[in-house]
C-alpha positions as CSV (number, residue, x, y, z in Angstrom):
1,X,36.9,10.2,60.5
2,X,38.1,13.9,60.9
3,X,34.7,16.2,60.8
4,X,36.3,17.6,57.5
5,X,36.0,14.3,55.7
6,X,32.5,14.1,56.6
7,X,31.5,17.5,55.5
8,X,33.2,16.3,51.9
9,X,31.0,13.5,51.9
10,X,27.9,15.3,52.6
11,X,28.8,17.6,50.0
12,X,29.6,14.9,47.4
13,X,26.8,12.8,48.4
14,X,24.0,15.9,47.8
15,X,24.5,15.8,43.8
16,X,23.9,12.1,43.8
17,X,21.0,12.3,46.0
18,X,19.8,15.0,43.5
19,X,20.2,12.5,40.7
20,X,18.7,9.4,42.6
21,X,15.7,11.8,43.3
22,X,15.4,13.5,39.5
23,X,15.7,9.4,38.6
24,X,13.0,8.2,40.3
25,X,10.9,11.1,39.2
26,X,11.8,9.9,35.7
27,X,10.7,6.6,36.0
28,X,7.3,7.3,37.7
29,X,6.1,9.8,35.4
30,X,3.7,9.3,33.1
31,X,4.0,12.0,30.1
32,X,5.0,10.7,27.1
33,X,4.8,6.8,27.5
34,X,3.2,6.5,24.1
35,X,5.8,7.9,22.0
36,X,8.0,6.0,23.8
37,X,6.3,2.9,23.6
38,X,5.4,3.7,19.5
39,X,8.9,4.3,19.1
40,X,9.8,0.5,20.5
41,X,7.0,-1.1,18.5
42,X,7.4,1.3,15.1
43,X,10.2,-0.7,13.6
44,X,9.3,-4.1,14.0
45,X,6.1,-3.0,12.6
46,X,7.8,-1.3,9.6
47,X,10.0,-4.0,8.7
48,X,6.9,-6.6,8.7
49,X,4.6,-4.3,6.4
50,X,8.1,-4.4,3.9
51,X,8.4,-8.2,4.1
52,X,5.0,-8.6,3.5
53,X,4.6,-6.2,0.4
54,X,8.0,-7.5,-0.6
55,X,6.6,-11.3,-0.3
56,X,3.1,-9.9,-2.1
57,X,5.1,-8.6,-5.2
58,X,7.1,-11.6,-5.6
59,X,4.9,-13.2,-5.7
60,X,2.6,-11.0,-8.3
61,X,5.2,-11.5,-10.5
62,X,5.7,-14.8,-10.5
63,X,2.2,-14.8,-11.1
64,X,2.4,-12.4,-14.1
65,X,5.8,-14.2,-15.6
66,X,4.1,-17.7,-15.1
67,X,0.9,-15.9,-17.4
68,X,3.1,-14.4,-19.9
69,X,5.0,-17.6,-20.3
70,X,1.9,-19.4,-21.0
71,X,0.5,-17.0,-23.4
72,X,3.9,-17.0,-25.5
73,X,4.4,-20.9,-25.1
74,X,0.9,-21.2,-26.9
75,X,2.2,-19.1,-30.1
76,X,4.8,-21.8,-30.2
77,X,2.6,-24.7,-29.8
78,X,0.1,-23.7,-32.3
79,X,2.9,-23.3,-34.7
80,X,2.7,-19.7,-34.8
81,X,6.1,-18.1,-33.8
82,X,7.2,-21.0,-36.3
83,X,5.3,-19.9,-39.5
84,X,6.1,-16.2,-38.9
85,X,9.8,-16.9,-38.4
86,X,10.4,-15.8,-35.0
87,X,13.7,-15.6,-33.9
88,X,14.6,-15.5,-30.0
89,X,14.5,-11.9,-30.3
90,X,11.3,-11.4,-31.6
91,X,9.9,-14.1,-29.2
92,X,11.8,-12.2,-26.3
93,X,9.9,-9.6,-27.4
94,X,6.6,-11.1,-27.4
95,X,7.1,-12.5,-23.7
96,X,8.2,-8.9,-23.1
97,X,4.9,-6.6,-24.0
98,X,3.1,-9.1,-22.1
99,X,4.6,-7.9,-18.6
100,X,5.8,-4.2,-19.7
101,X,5.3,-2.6,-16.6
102,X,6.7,-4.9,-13.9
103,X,9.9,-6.4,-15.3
104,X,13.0,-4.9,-17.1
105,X,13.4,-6.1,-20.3
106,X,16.0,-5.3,-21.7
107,X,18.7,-7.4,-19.9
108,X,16.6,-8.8,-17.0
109,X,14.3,-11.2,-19.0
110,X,16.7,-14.5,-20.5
111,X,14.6,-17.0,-22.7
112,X,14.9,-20.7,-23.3
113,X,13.1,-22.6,-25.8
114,X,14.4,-26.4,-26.3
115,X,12.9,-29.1,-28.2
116,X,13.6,-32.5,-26.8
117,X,12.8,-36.4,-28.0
118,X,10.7,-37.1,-24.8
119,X,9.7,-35.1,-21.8
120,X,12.3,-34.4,-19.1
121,X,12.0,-36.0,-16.0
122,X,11.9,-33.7,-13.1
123,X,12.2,-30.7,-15.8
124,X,15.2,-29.2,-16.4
125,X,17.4,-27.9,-13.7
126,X,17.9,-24.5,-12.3
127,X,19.9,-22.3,-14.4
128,X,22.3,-21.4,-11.7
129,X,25.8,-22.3,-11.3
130,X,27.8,-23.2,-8.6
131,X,28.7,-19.8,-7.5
132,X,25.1,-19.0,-7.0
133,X,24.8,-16.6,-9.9
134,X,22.4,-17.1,-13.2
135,X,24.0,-19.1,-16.1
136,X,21.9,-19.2,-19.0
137,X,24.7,-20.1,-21.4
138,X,23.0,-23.1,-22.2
139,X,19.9,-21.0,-23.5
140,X,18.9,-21.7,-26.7
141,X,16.2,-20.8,-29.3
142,X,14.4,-24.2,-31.1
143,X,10.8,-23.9,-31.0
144,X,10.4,-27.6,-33.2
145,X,8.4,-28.5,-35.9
146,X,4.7,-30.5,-35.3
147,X,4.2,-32.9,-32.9
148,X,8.2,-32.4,-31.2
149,X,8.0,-31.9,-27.3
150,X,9.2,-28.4,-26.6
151,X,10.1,-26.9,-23.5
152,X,9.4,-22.9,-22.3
153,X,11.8,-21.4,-20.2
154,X,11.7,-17.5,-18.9
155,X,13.6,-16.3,-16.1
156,X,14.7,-12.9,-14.4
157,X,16.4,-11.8,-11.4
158,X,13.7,-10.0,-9.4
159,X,15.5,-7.5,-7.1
160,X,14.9,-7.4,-3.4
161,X,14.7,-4.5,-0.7
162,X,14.6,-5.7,2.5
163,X,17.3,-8.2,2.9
164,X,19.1,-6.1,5.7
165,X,16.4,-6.4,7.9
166,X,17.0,-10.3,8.3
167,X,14.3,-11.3,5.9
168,X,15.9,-12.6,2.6
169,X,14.1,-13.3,-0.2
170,X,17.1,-13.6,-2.5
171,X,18.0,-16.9,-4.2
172,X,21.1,-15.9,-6.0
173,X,24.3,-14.7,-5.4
174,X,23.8,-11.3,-6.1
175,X,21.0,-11.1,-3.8
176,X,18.4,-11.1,-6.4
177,X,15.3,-13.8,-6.5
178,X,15.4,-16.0,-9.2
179,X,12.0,-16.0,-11.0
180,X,11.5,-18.6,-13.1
181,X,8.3,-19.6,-15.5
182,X,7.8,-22.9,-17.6
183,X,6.0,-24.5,-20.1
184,X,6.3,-27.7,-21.2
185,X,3.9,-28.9,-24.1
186,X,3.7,-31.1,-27.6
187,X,3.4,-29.0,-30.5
188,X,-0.2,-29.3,-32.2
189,X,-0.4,-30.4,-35.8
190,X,-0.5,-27.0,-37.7
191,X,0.0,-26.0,-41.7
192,X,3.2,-24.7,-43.3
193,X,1.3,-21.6,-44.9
């Protein structure tokens, strides 16, 4: 090669052994390998402590809907809802101010109160349709007379937060979690007045 060529290199070559020197500089220095490292570990950390307050509140308020359910289920078994005259309303609103502060009311909770001739096998089924989305036309509002086998329904679409970190919690199309409470009893012998 023509000494001119060579002197090119060399001169080319000097940048890159700047860069291969600055590099290895880089990677044995110490300064500032814990926020590094914090910043590697902070978001897997960060989207387990949402999962796991997301999985605690779901399950709080199952907890709460499953308690409020009972309460209300009791009114009708005693044959109290029936000798005030409820209406699915009013009982809506009795299952309501017994979990005011965690669930929306207004068109989140869906009630279902059916009396049937024996007890269901297996319960009723999940009020969800075939596209994954709640159907509670089939809802109805019969709490029965004494002694008729009645059945407790309350449901609500709980809403989720961390689906886009590949933890799902949601159960219906929408993305929501289907919460779902029941109470299936006989209704106690009670008096008309």
């Amino acid at each position: 090669m023509s000494s001119r060529v060579i002197r090119l290199l060399r001169t080319v070559s000097r940048p890159a052994r700047g860069v291969v020197r600055k590099a290895r500089q880089f990677g044995r220095a110490k300064e500032g390998v814990a926020a590094v490292e914090f910043a590697v570990v902070l978001a897997p950390f960060l989207a387990i402590m949402f999962a796991i307050i997301e999985v605690a509140l779901v399950f709080f308020s199952g907890q709460v809907l499953e308690t409020a359910t009972a309460d209300s289920a009791r009114r009708i078994m005693t044959g109290e809802i029936q000798k005030s005259g409820f209406n699915g309303a009013q009982f809506k609103t009795d299952v309501c101010s017994r979990v005011l502060a965690l669930f929306d009311c207004e068109g989140g909770v869906h009630i279902d109160v059916q009396k049937y001739t024996s007890f269901p096998a297996g319960g009723p089924a999940m009020p969800i349709n075939d596209d994954g989305e709640l159907d509670t036309s089939q809802f109805k509002f019969e709490p029965g007379a004494q002694g008729d086998i009645v059945v407790v329904r309350v449901v609500y679409e709980w809403p989720t937060f961390v689906p886009g970190l590949g933890f799902d919690l949601g159960t219906l199309a929408n993305g929501k979690r289907l919460l779902m409470a029941t109470a299936a009893f006989r209704n106690e012998p009670y008096t008309n007045n």
